[in-house]
N, C-alpha and C positions, 0 to 999 in steps of 0.2 A: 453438699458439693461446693467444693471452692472453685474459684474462676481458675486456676493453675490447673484442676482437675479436670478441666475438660480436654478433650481429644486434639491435638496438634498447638495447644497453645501455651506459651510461656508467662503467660501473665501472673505473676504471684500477686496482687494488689486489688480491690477495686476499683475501678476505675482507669487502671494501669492500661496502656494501649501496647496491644502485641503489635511490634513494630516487624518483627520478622515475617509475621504472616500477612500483614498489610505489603510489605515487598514482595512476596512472593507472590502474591495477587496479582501487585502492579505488575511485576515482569509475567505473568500471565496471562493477561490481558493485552501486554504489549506485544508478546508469542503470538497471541490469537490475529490481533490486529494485522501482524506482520505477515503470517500462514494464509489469512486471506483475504491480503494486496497481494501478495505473490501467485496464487489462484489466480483474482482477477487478470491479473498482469499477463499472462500466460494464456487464456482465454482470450482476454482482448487482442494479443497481438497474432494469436493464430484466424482471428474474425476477423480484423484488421487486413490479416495478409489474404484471405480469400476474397474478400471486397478489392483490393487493388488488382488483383488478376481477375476480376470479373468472376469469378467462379461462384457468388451470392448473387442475390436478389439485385443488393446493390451495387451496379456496375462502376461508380463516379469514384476515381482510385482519391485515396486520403492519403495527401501524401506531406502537405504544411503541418512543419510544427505548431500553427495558430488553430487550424481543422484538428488535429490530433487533438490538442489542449481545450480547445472549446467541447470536444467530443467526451474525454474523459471526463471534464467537471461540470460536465451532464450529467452522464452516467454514473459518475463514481462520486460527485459532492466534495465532502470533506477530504476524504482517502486518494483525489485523483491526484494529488500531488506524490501520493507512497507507492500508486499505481502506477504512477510515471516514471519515478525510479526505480520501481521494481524491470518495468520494461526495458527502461536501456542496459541495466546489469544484465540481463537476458538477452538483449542485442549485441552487447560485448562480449560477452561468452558463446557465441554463437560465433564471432569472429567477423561481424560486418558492421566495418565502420561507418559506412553513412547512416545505415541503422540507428548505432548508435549516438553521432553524432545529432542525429534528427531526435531521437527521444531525448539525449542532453537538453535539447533548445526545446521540448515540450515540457522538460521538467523547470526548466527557469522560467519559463513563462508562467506554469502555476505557482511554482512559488513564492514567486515577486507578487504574486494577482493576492496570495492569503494573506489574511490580518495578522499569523505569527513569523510570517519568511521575511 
């Protein structure tokens, strides 16, 4: 069996790097990555909105972009900045603008704070 004979791959050579299927990885990985920030994101801001009406455990409303932003890159590490913009998209689509104004300013704040923003 030749390296071209195997299932999904174009490599005719050895050695030859199937470049197609290394892209389509990557963009699968970055689907995956993106599928679930947007989870999160959607989770967090329906927890988020039960906490600020009292209706949790925690009654103490989160309502600073600085609380928000310290809260997510807790919770969320690496991703809280993909999680922070997954949430204002979702606040703008939702149609409330301090919403989203307030996730804007929780999304700048993480991504100035990361080593690649």
């Amino acid at each position: 069996m030749t390296i071209g004979d195997r299932a999904g791959s174009t490599s005719r050579y050895p050695g030859e790097v199937d470049r197609d299927s290394d892209i389509h990885s990557g963009r699968a990985k970055a689907r995956s990555r993106n599928d679930e920030a947007l989870a999160c994101a959607r989770e967090f801001m329906a927890t988020v909105g039960r906490d600020t009406r009292g209706d949790a455990a925690n009654t103490t409303p989160i309502n600073a972009p600085s609380d928000l932003a310290e809260l997510l890159s807790t919770r969320f590490d690496q991703a809280a900045v993909l999680v922070a913009a997954w949430c204002a998209l979702l606040a703008r689509c939702e149609g409330s603008d301090a919403s989203y104004q307030s996730w804007k300013q929780v999304f700048a704040r993480l991504h100035h704070a990361t080593p690649s923003g």
